[in-house]
C-alpha positions in Angstrom: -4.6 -8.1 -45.3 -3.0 -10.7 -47.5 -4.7 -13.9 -47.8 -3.4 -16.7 -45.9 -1.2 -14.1 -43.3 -2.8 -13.6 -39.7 -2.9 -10.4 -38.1 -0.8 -10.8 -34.7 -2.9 -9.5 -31.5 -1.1 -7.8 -28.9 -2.8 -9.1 -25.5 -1.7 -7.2 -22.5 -2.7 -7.3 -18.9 -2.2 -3.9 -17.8 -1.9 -4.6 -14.2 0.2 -7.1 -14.3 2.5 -4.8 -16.4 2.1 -2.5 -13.8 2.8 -4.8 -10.9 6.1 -6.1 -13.0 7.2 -2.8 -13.6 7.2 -1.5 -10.1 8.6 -4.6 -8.4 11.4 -4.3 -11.2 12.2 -0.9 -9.9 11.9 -1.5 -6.2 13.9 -4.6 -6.6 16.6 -2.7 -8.1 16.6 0.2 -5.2 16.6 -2.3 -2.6 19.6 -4.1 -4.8 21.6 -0.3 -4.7 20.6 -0.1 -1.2 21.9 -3.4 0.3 25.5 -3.0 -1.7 25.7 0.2 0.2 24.8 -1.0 4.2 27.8 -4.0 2.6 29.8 -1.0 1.7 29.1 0.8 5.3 29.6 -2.3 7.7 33.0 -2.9 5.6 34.2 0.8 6.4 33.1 0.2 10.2 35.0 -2.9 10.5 38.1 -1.2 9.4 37.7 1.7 11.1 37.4 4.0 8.5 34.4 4.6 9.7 32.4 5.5 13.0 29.7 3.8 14.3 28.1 6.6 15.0 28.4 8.4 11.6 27.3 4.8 9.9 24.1 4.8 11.2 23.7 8.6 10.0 25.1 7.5 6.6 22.6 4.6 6.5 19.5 6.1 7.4 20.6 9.2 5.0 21.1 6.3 2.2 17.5 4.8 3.7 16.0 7.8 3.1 17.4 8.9 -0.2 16.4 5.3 -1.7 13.0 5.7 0.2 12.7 9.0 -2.1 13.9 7.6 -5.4 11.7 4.7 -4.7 8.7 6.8 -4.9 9.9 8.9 -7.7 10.3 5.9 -9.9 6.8 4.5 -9.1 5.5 7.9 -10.2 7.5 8.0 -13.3 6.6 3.8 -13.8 2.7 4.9 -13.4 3.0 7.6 -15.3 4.9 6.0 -18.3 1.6 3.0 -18.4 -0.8 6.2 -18.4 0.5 6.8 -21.3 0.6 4.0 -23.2 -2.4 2.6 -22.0 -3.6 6.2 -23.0 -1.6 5.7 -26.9 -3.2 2.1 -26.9 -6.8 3.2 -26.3 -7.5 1.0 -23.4 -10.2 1.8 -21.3 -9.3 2.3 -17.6 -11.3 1.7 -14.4 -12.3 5.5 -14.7 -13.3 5.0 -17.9 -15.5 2.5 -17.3 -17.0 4.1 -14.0 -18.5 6.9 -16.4 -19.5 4.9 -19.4 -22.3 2.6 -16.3 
């Protein structure tokens, strides 16, 4: 290194990545999820829509963002494997085995 330049340290608290990254994509599912019940009630109140087949439309929304929800964690926990993986940071596991 050259003299008088400092090398920059990257500090990163890996579970409060992890919490951020999660709460990021849950926030924007529930987001998706309340323009669409806005969408539905509009429909109902201008007929356009049943009653009846809004509540099958919202709980088949409910349970389509209940399923992306869950796919997106995976994919968000996956994703900080890896880099905590690429980074060389030692995880809970790690540390289990090394006592």
């Amino acid at each position: 290194m050259a003299k008088g330049k400092k090398e920059k340290v990257l500090k990163i608290d890996v579970g409060d990545l992890l919490d951020q990254a999660l709460v990021l994509g849950s926030s924007l599912v529930y987001l998706t999820k309340d323009s669409a019940d806005t969408i539905i009630e509009e429909l109902e109140k201008r007929d356009l829509l049943s009653p009846e087949k809004g509540r099958k439309l919202t709980e088949s929304i409910k349970k389509s963002f209940s399923e992306r929800k869950e796919k997106l964690n995976a994919r968000v926990k996956e994703k900080l494997r890896k880099v905590i993986d690429d980074l060389g940071i030692a995880t809970k596991e790690d540390l289990k085995k090394m006592k």
